[in-house]
N, C-alpha and C positions, 0 to 999 in steps of 0.2 A: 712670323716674327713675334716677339717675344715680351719686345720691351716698345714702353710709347715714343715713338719719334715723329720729327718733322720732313717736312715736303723738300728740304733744299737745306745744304752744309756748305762753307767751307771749303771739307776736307772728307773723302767718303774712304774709309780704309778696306779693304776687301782681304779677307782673312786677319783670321783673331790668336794668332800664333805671339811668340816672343818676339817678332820685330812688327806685327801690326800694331800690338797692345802697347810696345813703346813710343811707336810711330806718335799716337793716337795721344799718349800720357803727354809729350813734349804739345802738340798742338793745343790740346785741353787746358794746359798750362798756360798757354801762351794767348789765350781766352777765344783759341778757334772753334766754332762749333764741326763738331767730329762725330762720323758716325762711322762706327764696324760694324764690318757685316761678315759672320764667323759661323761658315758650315758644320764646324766641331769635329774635325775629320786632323786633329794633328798629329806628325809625320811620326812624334816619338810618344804617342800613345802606349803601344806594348813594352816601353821599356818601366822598370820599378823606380827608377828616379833620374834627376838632370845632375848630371855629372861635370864639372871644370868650371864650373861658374861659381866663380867667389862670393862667396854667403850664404850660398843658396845650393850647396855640393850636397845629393842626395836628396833633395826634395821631388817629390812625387809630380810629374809634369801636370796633370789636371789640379793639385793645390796651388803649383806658380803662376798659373793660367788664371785661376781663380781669384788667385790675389791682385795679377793685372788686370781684368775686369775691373776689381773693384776699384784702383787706384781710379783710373780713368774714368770711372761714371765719381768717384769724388770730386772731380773738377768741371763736372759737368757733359763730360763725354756719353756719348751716347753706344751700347754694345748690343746688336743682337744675334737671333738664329740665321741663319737663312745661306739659300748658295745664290751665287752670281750670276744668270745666264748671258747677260750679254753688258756690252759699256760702249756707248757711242755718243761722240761728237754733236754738240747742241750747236746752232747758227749763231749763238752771241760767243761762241768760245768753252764755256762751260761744255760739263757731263749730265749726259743721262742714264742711270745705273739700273738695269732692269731684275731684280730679284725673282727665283723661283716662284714664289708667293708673295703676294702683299703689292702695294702701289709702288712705282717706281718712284726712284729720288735724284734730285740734281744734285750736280758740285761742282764747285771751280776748280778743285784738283783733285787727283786722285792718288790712292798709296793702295801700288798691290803686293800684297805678302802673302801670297796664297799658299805659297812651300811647294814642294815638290813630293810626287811618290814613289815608291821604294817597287822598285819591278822586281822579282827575285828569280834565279834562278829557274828552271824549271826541271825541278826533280822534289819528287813525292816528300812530305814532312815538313821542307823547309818552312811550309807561309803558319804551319801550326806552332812553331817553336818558335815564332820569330820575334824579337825582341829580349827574349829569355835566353837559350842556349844557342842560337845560331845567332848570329852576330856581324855585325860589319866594320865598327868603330873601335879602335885601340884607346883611342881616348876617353868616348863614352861608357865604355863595359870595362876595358882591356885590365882596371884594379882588381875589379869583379871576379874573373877570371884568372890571373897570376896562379904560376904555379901549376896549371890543368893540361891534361894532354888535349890539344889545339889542333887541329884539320880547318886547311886554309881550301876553300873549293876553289881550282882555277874555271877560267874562262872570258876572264876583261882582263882589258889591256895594263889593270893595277894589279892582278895576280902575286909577283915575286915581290913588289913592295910591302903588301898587307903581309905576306909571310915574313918578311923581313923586321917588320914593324909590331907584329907579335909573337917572337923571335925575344925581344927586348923583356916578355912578361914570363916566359915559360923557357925552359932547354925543351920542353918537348912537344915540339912542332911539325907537323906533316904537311906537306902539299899535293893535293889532290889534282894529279893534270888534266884528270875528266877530259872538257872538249876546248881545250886550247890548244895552241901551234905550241911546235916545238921549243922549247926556251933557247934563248941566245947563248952561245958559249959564256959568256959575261955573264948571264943569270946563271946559269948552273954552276959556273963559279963560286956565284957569293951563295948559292943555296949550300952549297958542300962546306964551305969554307966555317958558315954560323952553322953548322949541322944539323939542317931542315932536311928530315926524308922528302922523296917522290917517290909517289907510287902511280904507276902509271892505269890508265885503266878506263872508263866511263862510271861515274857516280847513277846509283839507280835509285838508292834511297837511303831514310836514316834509321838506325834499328832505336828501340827504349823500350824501357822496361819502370813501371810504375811513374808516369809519367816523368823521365826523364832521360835524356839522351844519353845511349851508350856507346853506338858505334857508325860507320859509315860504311853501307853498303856497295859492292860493285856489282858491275854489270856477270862477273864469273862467281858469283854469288858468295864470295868472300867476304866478310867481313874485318874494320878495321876499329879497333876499339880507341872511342874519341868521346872526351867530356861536354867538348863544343867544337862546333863546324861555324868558323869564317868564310861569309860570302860577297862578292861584290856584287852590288846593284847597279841596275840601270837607274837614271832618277831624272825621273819627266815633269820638267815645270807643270805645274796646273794654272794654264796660260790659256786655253780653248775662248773666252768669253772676253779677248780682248781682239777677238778676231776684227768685230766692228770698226777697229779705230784702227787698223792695219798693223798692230802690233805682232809681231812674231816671234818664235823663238828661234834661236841660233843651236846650233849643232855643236855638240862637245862629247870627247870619247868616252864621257862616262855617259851620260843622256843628253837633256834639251835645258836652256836656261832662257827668260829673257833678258835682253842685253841692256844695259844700263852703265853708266858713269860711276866714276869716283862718288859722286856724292847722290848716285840712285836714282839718276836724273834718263828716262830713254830717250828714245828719238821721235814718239809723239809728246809735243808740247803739254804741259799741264799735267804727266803723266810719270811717277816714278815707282821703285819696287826696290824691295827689299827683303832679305833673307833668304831662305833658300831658292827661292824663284829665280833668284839672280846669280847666285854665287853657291852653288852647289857641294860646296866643302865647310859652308859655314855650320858653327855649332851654336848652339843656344845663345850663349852671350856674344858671339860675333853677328847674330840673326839682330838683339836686341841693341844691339850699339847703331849697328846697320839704319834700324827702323827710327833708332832717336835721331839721327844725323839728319837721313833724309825728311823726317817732320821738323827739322829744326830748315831744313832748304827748303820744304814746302812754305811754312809759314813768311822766311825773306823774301821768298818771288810774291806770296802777297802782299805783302809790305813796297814790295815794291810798285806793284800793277794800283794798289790804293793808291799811295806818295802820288807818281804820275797821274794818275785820274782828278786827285786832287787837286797837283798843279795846275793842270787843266780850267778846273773848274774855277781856281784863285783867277789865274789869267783872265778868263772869258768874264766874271764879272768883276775887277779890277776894271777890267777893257770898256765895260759897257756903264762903268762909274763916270770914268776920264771920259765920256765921249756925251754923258748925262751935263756934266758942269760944262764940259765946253761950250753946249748948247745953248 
């Protein structure tokens, strides 16, 4: 770890993405002491910028990041390196947050935003281009692209929608049936109807030529000339180190999330999450609203557990005043 921190927070945020670093700005704000703990592993790394977020459309994901850091340590937030191995349940209620390296640290509540990773298909080229030419999001690249001839790789269960949906940016759109079930008379409907070719076949690899994508190989060694290849991912919370506290993930057709409320709240007490961990269609600025909300509900349930402790404490010496003069 990186930066000087203390023994016990607050509020321990784990991952240092767009909805921890907000998480963390709203608590800091709200004079909680907050510590991130941010592996540096975030999800849209390979991409050249963060796209649909008002004000900040095109900027470079590691400068946004960078400038979150910095807000949050202006309020006195604390952000470091480090990965998470484990997070268990203390006997007065609190956490205990064990990091790869370094002392472990308490908290009264926790915020996970760990995000989720991007599985990719498995055929040769994909994991080298990715971010660049092979692609998954219409909304984050799909301006980018406009215009290009587009190869949709099937094989999940969102197949005819992504082609559908990048359909809206190009007339010229192929879908690769690779290793998917046959489409529904309904899907091949609307495939014809918008005039998305199928070609049927197994995907084997992707051909280029000076570093950049030219075409889409098949298994009968044919080639299909394509500027970029859309694929769907699988996308698996990075939730392993909340095994301790019985936290799990739930199943969903596109990967794993963990489960969480309207307002990021799970089902272990003291415990919430936000952005992609949770809600695996969010983008940047849904990630970062995500993580303000839920530091804004971390901080009332403290507000509230203090209030109650307090009264507590009014009551009991109140009680032993009135029982002093009666005496």
């Amino acid at each position: 770890m990186t930066e000087q921190r203390k023994s016990s927070y607050d509020v321990v945020v784990v991952g240092g993405g767009a909805a921890g670093l907000n998480g963390a700005l709203m608590l800091a704000r709200a004079r909680r002491s907050v510590l991130v703990i941010d592996a540096g592993e975030p999800r849209n790394a390979p991409a050249d910028g963060v796209h649909g977020l008002l004000g900040h459309d095109g900027t470079p994901p590691g400068e946004l990041l960078a400038r979150g850091r910095a807000e949050v340590r202006r309020y006195g937030g604390h952000v470091v390196e480090g990965r998470v191995v484990t997070a268990a349940r203390e006997p007065d209620g609190g956490f205990v947050v064990e990091p790869a390296e370094g002392p472990a640290v308490r908290a009264r509540r926790l915020l996970v935003t760990t995000g989720l990773v991007d599985e990719l298909p498995d055929v040769p080229g994909l994991r080298e281009r990715w971010g660049r030419d092979v692609l998954h999001c219409p909304y984050c690249h799909g301006w980018e692209v406009r215009d290009r001839a587009i190869g949709v790789l099937a094989g999940g269960p969102f197949s005819v929608h992504q082609a559908l949906l990048f359909r809206q940016l190009s007339q010229d759109v192929t879908l690769f049936a690779h290793t998917a079930p046959p489409f529904t008379g309904e899907e091949a409907e609307q495939l014809a109807a918008r005039g998305i070719r199928v070609v049927e076949g197994r995907v084997t690899g992707l051909e280029t030529d000076e570093d950049r994508l030219r075409g889409v190989r098949l298994s009968d060694g044919s080639v299909v000339a394509r500027d970029v290849v859309v694929v769907g991912t699988r996308m698996t919370a990075r939730a392993g180190f909340l095994s301790a506290l019985g936290l799990r993930t739930e199943e969903h057709p596109a990967g794993t999330f963990v489960p969480s409320d309207a307002t990021g709240r799970t089902e272990v007490p003291g415990v919430w999450a936000a952005g992609n961990v949770t809600d695996l269609a969010a983008q940047v600025g849904a990630s970062a609203a995500a993580g303000a909300f839920a530091g804004a509900q971390i901080n009332a349930d403290l507000v509230t557990e203090e209030t109650r402790d307090a009264v507590a404490a009014h009551r009991k010496a109140h009680g032993a005043s009135v029982e002093a003069a009666a005496g």
